[in-house]
N, C-alpha and C positions, 0 to 999 in steps of 0.2 A: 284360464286366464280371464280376468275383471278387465282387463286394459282393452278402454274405447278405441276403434282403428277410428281415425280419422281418414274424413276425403281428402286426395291427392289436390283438390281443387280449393280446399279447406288453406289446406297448408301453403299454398303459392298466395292465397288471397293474404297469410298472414306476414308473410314474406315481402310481400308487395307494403301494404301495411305498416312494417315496422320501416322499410326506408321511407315513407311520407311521414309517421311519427317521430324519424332521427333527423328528418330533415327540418320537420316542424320544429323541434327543442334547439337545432344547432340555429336557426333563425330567432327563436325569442331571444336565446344565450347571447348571440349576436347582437339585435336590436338592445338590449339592456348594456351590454359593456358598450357599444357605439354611444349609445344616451348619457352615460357614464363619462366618459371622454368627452362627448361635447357638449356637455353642462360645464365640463373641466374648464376646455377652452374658452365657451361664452362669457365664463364668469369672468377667466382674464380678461375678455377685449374689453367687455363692459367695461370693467375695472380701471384699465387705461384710458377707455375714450371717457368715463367720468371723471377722472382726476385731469386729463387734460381739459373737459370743459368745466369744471369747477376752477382752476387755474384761469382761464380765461372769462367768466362771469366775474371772479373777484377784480380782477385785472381794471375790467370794464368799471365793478361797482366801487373799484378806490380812485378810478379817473374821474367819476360822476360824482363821489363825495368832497374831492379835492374841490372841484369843478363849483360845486355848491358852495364853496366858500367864498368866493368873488363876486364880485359885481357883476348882473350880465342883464339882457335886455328881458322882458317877462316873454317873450317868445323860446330863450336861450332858459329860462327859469323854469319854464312850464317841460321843456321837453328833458331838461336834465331829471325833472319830477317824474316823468310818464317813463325814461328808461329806467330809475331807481325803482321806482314802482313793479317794471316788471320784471326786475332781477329779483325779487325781493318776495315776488308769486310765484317764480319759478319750483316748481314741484322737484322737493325732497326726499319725499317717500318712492316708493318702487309701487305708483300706479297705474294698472294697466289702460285706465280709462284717459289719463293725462297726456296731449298731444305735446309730449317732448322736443317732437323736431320741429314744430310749429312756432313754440314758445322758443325755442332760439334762433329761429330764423327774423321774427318780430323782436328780439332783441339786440342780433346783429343791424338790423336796418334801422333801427331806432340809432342806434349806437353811430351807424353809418352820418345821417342824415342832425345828429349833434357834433359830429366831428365838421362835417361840411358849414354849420352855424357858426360854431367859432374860428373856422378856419377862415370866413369871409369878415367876421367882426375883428376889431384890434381889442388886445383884451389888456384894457389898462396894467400897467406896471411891468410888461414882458417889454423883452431888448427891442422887439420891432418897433411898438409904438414909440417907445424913446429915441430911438435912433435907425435911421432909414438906411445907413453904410450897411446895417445887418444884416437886412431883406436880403442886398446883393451878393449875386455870387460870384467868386473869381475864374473865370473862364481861360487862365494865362495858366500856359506851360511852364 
């Protein structure tokens, strides 16, 4: 007989061995379908919290164009200009280097602090300036 006897200590080591090798392959198998799955998921959230904030940058940039068509003071001109501005830089592509929540954070307070300017100005030809009954509110049961 040609057949090599292997050592008893041979064989345990191979033994021991193939359970760190099966444990190895069930953890990449693992790691790959988990990455799998939440690429799945990410893509969705993404997906919804981009269409939610592209819903709201429009929202903002048709109040700003409407906005721009009136009369207003150069202070109420200038800052309607500097929010259109920066909805308008706001990054489209998917890059990594572009401080996304930055950029809407400086867009919401932009947005904020133009709402607060017309909200203290009377803006010719709306119901307040023409008529003062409007302002009030009826307080009666």
């Amino acid at each position: 007989m040609t057949t090599a006897s292997r050592d008893i200590n041979d064989l345990f080591d191979d033994i021991v061995l193939t359970e760190e090798k099966e444990a190895r392959l069930g953890y990449e198998e693992g790691l790959k379908d988990g990455q799998e799955q939440g690429n799945e998921e990410g893509y969705k959230l993404g997906y919804a919290q981009g269409v939610s904030l592209g819903e709201e940058l429009g929202r903002i940039l048709g109040q700003v164009v409407a906005q721009q068509q009136r009369n207003h003071t150069d202070k109420v001109r200038r800052s309607l200009e500097q929010l259109r501005s920066l909805i308008e830089q706001f990054p489209r592509t998917n890059d990594p280097q572009a401080d996304i929540v930055g950029s809407v954070q400086n867009i919401r307070s932009s947005h904020r602090r133009l709402r607060a300017l017309l909200g203290s100005n009377k803006i010719p030809g709306t119901a307040s300036s023409e008529s003062p009954v409007a302002e009030r509110k009826d307080y009666s049961f």
